[in-house]
Each structure stands twice: as structure tokens, then as C-alpha cells.
DONU-749651 format. One line per field, with one value per residue (C-alpha): residue number from 1; residue in one letter; x, y, z. Coordinates in Angstrom, 1 decimal, always signed. Example, Ala and Ser with C-alpha at 12.3 -4.5 7.8 and 13.67 -1.06 7.14 Angstrom:
<rs>
torse	c(1;2) .
kelum	c(A;S) .
x	c(+12.3;+13.7) .
y	c(-4.5;-1.1) .
z	c(+7.8;+7.1) .
</rs>
This chain:
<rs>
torse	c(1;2;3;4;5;6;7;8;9;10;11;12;13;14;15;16;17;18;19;20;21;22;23;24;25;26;27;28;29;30;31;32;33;34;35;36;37;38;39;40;41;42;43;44;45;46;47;48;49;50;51;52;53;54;55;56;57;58;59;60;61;62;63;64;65;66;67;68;69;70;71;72;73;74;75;76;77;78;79;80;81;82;83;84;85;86;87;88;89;90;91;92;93;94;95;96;97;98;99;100;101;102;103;104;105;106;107;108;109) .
kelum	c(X;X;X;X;X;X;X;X;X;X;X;X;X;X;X;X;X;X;X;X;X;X;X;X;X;X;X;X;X;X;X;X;X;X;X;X;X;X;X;X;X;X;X;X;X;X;X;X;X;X;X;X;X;X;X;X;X;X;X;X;X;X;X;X;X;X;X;X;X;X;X;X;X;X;X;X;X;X;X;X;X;X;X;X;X;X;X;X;X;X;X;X;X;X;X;X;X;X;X;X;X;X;X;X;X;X;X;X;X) .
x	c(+55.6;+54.5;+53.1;+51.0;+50.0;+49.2;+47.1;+45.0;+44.5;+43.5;+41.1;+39.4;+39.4;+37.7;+35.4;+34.8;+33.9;+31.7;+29.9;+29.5;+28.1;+25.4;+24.3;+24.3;+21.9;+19.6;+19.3;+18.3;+16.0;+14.2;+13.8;+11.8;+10.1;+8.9;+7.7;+5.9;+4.1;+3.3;+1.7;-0.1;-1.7;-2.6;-4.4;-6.5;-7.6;-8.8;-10.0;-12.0;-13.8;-14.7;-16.1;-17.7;-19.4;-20.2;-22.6;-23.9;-24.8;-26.6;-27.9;-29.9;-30.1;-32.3;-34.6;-35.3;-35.6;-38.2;-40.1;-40.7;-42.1;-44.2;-45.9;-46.1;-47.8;-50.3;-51.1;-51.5;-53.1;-55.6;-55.7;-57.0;-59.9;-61.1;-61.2;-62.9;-65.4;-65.9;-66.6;-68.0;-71.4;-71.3;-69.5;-72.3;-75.1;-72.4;-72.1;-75.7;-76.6;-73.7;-75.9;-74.2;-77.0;-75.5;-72.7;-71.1;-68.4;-65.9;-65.0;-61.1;-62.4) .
y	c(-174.8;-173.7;-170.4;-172.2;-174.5;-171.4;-169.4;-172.4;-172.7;-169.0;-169.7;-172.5;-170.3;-167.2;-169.8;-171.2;-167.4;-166.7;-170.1;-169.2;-165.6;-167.6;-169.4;-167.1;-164.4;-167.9;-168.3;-165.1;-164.9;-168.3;-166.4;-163.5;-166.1;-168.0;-164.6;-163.7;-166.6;-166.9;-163.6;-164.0;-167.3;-164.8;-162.5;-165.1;-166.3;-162.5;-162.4;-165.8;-164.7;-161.4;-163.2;-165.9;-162.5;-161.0;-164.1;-164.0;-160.6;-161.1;-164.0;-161.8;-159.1;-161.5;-162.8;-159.4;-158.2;-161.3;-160.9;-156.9;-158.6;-160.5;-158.0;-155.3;-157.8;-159.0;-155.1;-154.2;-157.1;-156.4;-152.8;-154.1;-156.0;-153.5;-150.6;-153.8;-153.9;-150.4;-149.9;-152.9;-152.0;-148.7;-149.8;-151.9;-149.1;-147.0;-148.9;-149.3;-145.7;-145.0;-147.4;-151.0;-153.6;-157.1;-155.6;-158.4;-157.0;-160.4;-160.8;-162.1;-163.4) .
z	c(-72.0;-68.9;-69.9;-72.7;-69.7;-67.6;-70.5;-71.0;-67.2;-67.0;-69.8;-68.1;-65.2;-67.0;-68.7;-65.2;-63.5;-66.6;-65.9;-62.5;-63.4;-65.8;-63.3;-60.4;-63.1;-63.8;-60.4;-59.7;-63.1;-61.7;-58.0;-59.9;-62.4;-59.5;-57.7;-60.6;-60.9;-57.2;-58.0;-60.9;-59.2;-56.3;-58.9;-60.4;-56.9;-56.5;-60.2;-59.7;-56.4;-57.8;-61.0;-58.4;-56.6;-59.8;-60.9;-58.2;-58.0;-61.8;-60.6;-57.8;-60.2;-62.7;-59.7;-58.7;-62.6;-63.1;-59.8;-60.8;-63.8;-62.2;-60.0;-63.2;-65.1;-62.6;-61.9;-65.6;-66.0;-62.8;-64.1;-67.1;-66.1;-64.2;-67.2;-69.3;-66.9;-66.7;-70.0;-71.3;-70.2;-71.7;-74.8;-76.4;-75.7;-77.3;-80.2;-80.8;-80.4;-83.0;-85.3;-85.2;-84.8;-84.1;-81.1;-78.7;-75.9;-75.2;-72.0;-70.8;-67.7) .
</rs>
């Protein structure tokens, strides 16, 4: 009876040491879970503030975009007025030396 009593106790002590192995390699798979996501939370920090700079670079980009608007319009718009008014006066003598009787030159002013 004793070697039955000293297989089973072997057993339990193999079953024991595998045990142990488990948990050392969960341990150590926990460690390197817990690394990775320490890292991965350090990338999104990165990935956040470069979005955050991003908007506001199109944000700066878009004022700058409308403000060049601005000033193209007004100078077209300026541009215009003054080729109107440069030809206006010679338009309707134009267009009654051509032969149109009942001319009328609009202003935008």
C-alpha cells in the first residue's frame, strides 16, 4: 500500500508543479497585458493631442481660407465698379451709334 500511497502523492505533486508553472506563465502573461495596455493608453494620449493640434490647425486654416475670401471679393468686387464706370459712359453712345434707340446702362452702386 505504500507505493499506491506514494504514486498518488507524486501525482498530486506533479499536478501541484504544473499548477504552479500555470500560474507563474499567467503571471507573467498579466505583466505584459498590463504593459501593453499602459502603452496603448500612452499612444492615444499622443494620438489625441496630435488630433487636438490638427483641429486646430484646420481651424486656422479655414479663417485664413475665409479672410482670403474676403479680400478677393472685395477687390473683384472694387475692380468691378471701376471697369462699370469706365465703360458705362461709352457703352450707351455705343449702343446708339450701333442703332438701339431706347438704351439704359444700370448701375450696382
Amino acid at each position: 500500500m505504500p507505493s499506491k500511497r506514494n504514486d498518488r502523492l507524486s501525482r498530486v505533486e506533479r499536478l501541484v508543479e504544473k499548477i504552479a508553472v500555470e500560474i507563474r506563465e499567467l503571471r507573467e502573461f498579466q505583466r505584459e497585458t498590463t504593459e501593453q495596455i499602459r502603452e496603448l493608453r500612452e499612444s492615444q494620449k499622443k494620438t489625441d493631442e496630435q488630433l487636438r493640434k490638427t483641429d486646430e490647425q484646420l481651424r486656422k486654416t479655414d479663417e485664413q481660407i475665409r479672410k482670403s475670401d474676403e479680400k478677393v471679393n472685395k477687390l473683384t468686387d472694387s475692380w468691378g465698379r471701376f471697369v462699370e464706370g469706365m465703360v458705362s459712359p461709352s457703352a450707351e453712345e455705343f449702343m446708339r451709334k450701333k442703332g438701339f434707340s431706347d438704351v439704359h446702362v444700370t448701375h450696382r452702386y
